[in-house]
FIKOLRO-152932 format. One record per residue: residue number from 0; residue in three letters; x, y negated, z negated of N, C-alpha, C, O, CB in turn. Coordinates in steps of 0.05 Angstrom, whole numbers, plus 5000, padded with zeros to 4 digits. Glycine has a CB too. Example, Ala and Ser with C-alpha at 12.3 -4.5 7.8 and 13.67 -1.06 7.14 Angstrom:
! residues 2
r num: 0 residuo: ALA n_x: 5264 n_y: 5114 n_z: 4844 ca_x: 5246 ca_y: 5090 ca_z: 4844 c_x: 5264 c_y: 5066 c_z: 4844 o_x: 5285 o_y: 5066 o_z: 4831 cb_x: 5226 cb_y: 5089 cb_z: 4819
r num: 1 residuo: SER n_x: 5257 n_y: 5045 n_z: 4858 ca_x: 5273 ca_y: 5021 ca_z: 4857 c_x: 5258 c_y: 4999 c_z: 4843 o_x: 5268 o_y: 4977 o_z: 4839 cb_x: 5282 cb_y: 5012 cb_z: 4886
This chain:
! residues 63
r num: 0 residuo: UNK n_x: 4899 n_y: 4735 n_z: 4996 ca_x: 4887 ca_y: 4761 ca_z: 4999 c_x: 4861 c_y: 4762 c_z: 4983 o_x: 4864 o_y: 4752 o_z: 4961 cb_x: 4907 cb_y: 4784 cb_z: 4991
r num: 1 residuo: UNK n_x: 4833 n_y: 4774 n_z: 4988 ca_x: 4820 ca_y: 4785 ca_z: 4982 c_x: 4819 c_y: 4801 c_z: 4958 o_x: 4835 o_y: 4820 o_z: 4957 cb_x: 4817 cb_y: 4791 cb_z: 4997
r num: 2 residuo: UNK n_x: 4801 n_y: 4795 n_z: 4937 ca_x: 4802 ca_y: 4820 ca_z: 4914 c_x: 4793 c_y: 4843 c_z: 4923 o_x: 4783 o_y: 4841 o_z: 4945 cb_x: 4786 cb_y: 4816 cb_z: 4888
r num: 3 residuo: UNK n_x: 4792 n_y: 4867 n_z: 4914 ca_x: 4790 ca_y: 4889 ca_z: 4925 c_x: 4756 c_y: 4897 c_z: 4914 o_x: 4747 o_y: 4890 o_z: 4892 cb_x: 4817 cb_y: 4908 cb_z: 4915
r num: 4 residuo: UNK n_x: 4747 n_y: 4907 n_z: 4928 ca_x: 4710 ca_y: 4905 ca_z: 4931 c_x: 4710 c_y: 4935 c_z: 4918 o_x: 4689 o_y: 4939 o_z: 4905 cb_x: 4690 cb_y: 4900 cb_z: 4973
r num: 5 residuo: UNK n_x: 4721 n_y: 4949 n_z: 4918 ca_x: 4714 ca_y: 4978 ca_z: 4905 c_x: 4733 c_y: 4979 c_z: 4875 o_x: 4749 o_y: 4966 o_z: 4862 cb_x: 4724 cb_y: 5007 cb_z: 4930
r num: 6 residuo: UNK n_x: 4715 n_y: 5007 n_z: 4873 ca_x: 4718 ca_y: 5010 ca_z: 4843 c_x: 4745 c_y: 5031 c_z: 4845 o_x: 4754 o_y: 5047 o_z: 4860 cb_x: 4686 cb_y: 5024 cb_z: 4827
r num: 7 residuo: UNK n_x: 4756 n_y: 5016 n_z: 4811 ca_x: 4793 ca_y: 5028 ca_z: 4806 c_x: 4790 c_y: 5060 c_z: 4808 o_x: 4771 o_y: 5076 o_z: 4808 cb_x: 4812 cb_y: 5019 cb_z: 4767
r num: 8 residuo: UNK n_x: 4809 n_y: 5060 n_z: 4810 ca_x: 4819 ca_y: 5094 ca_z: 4809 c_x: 4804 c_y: 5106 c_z: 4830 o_x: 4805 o_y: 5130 o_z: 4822 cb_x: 4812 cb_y: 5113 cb_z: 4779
r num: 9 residuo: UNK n_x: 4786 n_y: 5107 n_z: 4856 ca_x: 4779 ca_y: 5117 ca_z: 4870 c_x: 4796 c_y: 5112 c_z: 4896 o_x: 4808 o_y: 5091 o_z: 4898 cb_x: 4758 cb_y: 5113 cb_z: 4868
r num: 10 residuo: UNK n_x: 4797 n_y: 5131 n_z: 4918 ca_x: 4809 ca_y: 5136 ca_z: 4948 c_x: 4799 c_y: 5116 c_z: 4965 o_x: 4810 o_y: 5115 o_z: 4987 cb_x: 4802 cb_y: 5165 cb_z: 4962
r num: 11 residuo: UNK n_x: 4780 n_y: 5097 n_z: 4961 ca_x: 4769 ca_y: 5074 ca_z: 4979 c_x: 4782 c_y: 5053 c_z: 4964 o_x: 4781 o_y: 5032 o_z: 4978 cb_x: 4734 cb_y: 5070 cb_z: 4982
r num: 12 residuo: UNK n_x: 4796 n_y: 5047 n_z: 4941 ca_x: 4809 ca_y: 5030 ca_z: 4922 c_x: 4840 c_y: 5024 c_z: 4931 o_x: 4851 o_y: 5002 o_z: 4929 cb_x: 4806 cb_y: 5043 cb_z: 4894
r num: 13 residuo: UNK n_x: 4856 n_y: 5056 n_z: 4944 ca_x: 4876 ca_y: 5064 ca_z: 4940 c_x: 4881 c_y: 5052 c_z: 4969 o_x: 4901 o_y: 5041 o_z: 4976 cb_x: 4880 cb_y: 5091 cb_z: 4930
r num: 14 residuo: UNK n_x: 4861 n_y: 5057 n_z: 4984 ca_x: 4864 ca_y: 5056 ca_z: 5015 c_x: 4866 c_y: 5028 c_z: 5025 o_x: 4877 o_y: 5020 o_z: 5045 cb_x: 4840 cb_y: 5070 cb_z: 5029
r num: 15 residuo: UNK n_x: 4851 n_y: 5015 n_z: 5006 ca_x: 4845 ca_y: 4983 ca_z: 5012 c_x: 4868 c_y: 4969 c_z: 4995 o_x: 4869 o_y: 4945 o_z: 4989 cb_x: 4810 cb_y: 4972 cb_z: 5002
r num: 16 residuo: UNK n_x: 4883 n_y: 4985 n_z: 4988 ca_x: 4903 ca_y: 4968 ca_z: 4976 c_x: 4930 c_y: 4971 c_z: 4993 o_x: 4946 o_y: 4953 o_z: 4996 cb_x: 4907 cb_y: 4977 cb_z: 4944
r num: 17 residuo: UNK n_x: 4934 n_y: 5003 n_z: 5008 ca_x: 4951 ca_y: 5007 ca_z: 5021 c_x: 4951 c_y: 4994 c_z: 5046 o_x: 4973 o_y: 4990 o_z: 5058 cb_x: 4952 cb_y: 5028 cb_z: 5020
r num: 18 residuo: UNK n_x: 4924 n_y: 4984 n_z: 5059 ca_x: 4923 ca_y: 4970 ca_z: 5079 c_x: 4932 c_y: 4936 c_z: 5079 o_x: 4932 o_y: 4923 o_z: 5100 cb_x: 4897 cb_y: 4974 cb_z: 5086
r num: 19 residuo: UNK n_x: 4939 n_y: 4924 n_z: 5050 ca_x: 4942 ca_y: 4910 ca_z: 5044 c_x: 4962 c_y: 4906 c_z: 5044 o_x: 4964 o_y: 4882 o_z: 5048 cb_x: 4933 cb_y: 4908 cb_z: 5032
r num: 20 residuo: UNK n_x: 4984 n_y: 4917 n_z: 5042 ca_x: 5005 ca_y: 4925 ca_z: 5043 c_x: 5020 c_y: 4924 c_z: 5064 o_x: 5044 o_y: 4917 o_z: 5063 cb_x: 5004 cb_y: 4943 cb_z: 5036
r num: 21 residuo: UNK n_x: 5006 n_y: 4931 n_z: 5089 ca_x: 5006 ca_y: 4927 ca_z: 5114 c_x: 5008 c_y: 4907 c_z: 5130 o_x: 5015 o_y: 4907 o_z: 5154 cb_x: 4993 cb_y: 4934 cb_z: 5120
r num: 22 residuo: UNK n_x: 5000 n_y: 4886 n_z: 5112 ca_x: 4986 ca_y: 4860 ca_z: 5125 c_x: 4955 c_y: 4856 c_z: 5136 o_x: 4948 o_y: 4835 o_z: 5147 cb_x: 5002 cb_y: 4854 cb_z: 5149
r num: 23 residuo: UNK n_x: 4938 n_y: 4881 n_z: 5131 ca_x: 4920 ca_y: 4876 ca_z: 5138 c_x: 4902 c_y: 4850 c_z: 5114 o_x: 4898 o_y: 4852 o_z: 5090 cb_x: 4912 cb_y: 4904 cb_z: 5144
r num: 24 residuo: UNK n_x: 4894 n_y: 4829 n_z: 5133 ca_x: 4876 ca_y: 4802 ca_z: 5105 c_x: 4853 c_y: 4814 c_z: 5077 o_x: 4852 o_y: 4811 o_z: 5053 cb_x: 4846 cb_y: 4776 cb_z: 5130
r num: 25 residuo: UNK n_x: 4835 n_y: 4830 n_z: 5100 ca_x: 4815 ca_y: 4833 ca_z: 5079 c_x: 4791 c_y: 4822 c_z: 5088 o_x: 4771 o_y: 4833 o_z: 5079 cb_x: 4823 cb_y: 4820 cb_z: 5053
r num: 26 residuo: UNK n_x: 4787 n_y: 4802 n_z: 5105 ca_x: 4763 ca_y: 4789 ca_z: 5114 c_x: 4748 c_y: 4799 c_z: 5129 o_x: 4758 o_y: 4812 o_z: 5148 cb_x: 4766 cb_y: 4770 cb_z: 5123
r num: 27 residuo: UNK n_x: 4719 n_y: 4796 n_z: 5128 ca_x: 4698 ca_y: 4814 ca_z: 5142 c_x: 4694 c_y: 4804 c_z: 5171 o_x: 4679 o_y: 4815 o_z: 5186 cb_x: 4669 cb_y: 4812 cb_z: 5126
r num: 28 residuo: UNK n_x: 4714 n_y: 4777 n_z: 5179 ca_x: 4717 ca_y: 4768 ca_z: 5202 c_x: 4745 c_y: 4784 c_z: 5218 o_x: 4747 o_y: 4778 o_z: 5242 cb_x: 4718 cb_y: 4736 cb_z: 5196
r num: 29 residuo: UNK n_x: 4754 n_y: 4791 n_z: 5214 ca_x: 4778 ca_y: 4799 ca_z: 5217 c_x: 4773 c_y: 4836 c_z: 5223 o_x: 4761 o_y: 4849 o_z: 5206 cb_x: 4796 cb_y: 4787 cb_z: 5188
r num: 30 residuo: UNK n_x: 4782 n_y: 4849 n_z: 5245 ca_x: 4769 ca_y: 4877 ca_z: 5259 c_x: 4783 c_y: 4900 c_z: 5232 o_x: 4804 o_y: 4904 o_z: 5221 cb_x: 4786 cb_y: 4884 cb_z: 5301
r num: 31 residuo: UNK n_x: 4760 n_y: 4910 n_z: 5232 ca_x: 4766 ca_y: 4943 ca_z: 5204 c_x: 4812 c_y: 4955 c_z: 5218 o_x: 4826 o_y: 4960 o_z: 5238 cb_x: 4721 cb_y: 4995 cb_z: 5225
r num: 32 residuo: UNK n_x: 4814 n_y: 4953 n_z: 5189 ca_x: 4843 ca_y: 4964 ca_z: 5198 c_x: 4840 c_y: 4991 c_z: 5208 o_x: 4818 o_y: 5002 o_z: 5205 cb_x: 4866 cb_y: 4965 cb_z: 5174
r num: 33 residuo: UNK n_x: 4859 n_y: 5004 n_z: 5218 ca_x: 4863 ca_y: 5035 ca_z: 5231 c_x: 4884 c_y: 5049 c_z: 5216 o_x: 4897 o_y: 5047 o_z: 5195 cb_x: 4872 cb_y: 5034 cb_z: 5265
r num: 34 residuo: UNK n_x: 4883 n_y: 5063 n_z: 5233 ca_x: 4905 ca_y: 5089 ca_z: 5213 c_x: 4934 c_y: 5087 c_z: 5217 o_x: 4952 o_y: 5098 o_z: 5204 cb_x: 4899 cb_y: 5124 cb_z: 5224
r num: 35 residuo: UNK n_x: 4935 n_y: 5068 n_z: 5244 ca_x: 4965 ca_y: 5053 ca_z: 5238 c_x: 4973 c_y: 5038 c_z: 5216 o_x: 4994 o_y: 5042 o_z: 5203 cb_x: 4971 cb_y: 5035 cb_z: 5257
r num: 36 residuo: UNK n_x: 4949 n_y: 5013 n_z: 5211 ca_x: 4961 ca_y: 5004 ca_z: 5193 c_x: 4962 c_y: 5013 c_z: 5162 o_x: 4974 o_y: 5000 o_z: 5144 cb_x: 4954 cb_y: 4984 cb_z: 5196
r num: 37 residuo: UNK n_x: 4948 n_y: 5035 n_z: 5159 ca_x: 4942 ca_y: 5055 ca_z: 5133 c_x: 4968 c_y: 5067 c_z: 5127 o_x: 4978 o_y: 5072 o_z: 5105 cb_x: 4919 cb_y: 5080 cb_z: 5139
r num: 38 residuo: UNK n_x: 4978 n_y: 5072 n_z: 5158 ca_x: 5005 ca_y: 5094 ca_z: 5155 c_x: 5031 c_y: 5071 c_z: 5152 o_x: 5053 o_y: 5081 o_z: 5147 cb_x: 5009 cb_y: 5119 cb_z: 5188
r num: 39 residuo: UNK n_x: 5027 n_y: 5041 n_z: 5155 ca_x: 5053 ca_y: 5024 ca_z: 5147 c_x: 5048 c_y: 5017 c_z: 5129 o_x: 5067 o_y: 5006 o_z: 5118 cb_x: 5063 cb_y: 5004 cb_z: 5159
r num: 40 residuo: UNK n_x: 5024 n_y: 5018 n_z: 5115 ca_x: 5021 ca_y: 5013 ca_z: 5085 c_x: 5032 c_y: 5027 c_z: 5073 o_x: 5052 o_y: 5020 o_z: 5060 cb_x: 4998 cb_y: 5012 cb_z: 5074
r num: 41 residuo: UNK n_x: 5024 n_y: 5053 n_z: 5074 ca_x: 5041 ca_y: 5075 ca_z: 5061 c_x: 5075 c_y: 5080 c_z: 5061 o_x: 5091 o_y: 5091 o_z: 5046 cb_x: 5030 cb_y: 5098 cb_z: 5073
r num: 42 residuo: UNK n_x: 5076 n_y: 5072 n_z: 5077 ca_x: 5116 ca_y: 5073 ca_z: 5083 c_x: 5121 c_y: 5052 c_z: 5062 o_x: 5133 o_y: 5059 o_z: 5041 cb_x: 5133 cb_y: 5060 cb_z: 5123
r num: 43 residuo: UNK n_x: 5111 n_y: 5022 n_z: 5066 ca_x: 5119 ca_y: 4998 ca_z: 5045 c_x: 5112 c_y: 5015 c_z: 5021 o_x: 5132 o_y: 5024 o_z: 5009 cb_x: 5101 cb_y: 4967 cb_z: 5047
r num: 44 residuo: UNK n_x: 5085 n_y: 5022 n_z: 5011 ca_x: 5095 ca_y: 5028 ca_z: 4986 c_x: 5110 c_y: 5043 c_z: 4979 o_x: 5126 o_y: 5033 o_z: 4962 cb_x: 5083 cb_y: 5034 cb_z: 4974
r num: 45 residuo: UNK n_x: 5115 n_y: 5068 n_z: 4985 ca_x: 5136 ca_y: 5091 ca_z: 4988 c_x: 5167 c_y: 5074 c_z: 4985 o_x: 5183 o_y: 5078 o_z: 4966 cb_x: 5132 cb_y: 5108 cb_z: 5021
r num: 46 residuo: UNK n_x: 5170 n_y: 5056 n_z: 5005 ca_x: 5193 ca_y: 5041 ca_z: 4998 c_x: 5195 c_y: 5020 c_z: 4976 o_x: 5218 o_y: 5016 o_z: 4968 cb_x: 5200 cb_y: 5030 cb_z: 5019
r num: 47 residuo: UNK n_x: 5176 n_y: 5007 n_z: 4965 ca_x: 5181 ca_y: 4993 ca_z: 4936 c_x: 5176 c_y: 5018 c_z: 4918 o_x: 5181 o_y: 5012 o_z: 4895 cb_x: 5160 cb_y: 4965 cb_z: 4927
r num: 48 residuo: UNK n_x: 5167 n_y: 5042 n_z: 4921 ca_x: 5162 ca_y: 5056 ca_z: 4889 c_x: 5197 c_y: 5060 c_z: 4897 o_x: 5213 o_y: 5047 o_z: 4883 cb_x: 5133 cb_y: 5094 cb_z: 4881
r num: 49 residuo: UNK n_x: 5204 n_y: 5072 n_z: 4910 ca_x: 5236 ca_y: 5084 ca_z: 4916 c_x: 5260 c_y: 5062 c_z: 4907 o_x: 5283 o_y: 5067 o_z: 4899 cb_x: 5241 cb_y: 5089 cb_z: 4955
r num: 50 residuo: UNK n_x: 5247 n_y: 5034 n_z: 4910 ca_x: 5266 ca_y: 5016 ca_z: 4901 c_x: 5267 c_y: 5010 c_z: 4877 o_x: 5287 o_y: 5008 o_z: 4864 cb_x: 5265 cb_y: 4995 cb_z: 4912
r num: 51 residuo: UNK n_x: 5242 n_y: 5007 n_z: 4868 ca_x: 5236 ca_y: 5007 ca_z: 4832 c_x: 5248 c_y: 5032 c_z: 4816 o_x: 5260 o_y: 5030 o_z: 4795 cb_x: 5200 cb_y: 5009 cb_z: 4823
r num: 52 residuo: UNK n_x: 5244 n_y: 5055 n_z: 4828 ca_x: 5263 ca_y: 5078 ca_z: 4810 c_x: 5290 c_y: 5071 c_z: 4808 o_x: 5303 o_y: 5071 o_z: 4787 cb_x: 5264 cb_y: 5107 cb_z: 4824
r num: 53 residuo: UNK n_x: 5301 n_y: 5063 n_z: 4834 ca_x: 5332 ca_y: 5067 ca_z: 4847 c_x: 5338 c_y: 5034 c_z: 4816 o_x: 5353 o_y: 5037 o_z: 4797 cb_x: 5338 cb_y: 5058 cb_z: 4902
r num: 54 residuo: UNK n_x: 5326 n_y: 5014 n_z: 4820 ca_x: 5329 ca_y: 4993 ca_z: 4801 c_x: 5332 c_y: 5001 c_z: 4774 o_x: 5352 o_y: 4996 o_z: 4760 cb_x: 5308 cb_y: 4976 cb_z: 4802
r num: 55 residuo: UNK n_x: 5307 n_y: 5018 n_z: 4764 ca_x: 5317 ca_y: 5026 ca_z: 4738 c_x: 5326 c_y: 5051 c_z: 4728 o_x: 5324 o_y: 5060 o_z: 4705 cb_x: 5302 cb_y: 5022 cb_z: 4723
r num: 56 residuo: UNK n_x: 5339 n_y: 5061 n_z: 4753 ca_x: 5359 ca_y: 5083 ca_z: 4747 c_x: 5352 c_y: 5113 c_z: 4733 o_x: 5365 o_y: 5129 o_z: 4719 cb_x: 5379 cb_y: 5069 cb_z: 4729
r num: 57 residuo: UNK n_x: 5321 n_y: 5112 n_z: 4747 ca_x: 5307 ca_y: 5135 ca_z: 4747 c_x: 5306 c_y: 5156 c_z: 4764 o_x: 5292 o_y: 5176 o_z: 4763 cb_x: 5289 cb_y: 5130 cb_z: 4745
r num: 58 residuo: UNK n_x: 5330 n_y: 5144 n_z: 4789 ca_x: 5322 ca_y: 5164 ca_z: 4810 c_x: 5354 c_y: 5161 c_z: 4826 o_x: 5362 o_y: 5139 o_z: 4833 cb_x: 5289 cb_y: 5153 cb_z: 4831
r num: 59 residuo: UNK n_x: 5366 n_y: 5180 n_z: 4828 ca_x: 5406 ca_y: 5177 ca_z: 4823 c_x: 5399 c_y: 5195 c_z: 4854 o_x: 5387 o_y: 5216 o_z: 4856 cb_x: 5433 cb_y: 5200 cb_z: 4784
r num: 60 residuo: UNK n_x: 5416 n_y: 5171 n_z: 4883 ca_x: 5418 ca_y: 5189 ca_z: 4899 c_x: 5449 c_y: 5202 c_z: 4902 o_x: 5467 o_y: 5186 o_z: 4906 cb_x: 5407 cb_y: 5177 cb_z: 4922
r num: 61 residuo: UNK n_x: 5453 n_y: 5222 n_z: 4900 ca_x: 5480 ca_y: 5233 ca_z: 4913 c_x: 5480 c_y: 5248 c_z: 4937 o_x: 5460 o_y: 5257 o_z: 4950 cb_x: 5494 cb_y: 5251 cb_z: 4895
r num: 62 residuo: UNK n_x: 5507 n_y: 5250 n_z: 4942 ca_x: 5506 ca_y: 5266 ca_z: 4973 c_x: 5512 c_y: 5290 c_z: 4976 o_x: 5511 o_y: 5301 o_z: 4998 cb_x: 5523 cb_y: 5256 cb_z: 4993
């Protein structure tokens, strides 16, 4: 993967990382990702932050 070309803590930083996430490469050969793959980025992370809590027992589901 590609290092990330923008600067930390900004929404073009966050976005290019979530697309990453996605499987989108990063290469300027390779077609601009879309808002599909923005929106499966976002589910993956959503699902490792959810697994990292549930791991260190920061986040207790009951029914």
């Amino acid at each position: 993967m590609q290092q990330n070309p923008y600067l930390a803590q900004t929404l073009s930083w966050a976005t290019w990382i979530m697309q990453g996430l996605a499987g989108w490469c990063g290469y300027k050969s390779v077609k601009p990702p879309g808002i599909t793959t923005l929106i499966r980025g976002l589910y993956q992370f959503e699902f490792t932050f959810f697994g990292w809590k549930l791991a260190l027992g920061l986040l207790v589901c009951t029914p």
